[in-house]
C-alpha positions in Angstrom: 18.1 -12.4 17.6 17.6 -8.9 17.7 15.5 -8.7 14.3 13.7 -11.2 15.6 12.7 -9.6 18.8 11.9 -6.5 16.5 9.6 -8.6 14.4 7.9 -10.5 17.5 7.3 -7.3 19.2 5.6 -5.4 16.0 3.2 -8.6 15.6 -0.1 -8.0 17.2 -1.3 -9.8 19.8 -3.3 -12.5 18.3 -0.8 -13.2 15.9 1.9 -13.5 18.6 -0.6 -16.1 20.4 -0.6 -17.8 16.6 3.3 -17.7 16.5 3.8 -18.7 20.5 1.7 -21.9 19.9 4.5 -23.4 19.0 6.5 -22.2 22.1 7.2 -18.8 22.8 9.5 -17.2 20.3 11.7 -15.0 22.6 13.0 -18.3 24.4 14.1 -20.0 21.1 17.3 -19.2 19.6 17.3 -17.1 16.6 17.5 -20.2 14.1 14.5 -21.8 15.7 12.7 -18.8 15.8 13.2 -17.7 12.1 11.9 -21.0 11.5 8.5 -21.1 13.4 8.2 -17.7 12.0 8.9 -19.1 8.3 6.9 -21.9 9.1 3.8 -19.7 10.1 4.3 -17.7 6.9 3.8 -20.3 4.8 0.9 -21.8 6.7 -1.0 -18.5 6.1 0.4 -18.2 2.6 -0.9 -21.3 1.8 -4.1 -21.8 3.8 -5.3 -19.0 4.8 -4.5 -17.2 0.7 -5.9 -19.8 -0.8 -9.3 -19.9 1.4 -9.5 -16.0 0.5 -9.1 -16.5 -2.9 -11.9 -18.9 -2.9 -13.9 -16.9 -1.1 -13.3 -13.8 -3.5 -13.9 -15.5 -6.2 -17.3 -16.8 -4.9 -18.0 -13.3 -4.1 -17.3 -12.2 -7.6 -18.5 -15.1 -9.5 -21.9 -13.9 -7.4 -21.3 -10.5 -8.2 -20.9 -11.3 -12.1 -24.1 -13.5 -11.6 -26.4 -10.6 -10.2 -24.9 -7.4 -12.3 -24.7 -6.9 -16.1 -22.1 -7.8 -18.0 -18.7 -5.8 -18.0 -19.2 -5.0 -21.5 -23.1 -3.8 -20.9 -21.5 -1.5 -17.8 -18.7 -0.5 -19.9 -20.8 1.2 -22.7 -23.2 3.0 -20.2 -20.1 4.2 -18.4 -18.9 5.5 -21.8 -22.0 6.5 -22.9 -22.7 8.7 -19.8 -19.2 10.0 -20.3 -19.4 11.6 -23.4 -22.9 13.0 -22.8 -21.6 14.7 -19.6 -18.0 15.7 -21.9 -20.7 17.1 -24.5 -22.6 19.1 -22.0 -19.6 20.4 -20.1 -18.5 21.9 -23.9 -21.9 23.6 -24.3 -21.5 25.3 -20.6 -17.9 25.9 -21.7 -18.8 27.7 -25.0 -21.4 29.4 -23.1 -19.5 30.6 -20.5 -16.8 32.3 -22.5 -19.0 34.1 -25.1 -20.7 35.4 -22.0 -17.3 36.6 -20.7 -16.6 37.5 -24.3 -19.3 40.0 -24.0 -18.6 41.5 -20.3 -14.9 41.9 -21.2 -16.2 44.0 -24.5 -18.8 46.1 -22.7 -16.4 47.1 -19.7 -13.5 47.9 -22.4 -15.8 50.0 -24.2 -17.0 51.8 -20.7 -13.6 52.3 -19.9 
């Protein structure tokens, strides 16, 4: 009964109101309560999930209706990739031949 207590007490409120509707769960005996709780587990499992799914796959069946394809994002992702790897390569190859040249001026003025 103890885990149970633990459990009921680290449920929020509304989902102790949820779990009490079917008498309170501190005045059933550890059994019952397991049960009610089991009971309310598989209620959400199986209504409440399978609601959400629906509604996330409407919401990305509408998303997939009103955005380019996968495919079309995929190559502009990769696309703006490598342009940005190429650029970063230049700056790179820049950037050292210009330290290149700082670390040969100040070893020949030393």
């Amino acid at each position: 009964m103890q885990e149970v207590i633990l459990f009921y007490n680290g449920l929020g409120i509304p989902t102790r109101q949820i779990l009490d509707s079917r008498g309170a769960i501190p005045s059933k005996t550890a059994a019952d309560a397991k049960v009610a709780i089991q009971e309310m587990v598989e209620y959400f499992k199986n209504g409440i999930m399978e609601h959400l799914g629906q509604e996330v796959l409407k919401l990305l069946t509408d998303w997939n209706n009103a955005n380019p394809s996968y495919q079309e994002r995929r190559k502009s992702m990769e696309d703006t990739l490598s342009k940005f790897m190429s650029e970063s390569a230049k700056r790179h190859e820049v950037n050292s031949n210009l330290i290149k040249e700082i670390r040969a001026s100040t070893d020949a003025a030393i």
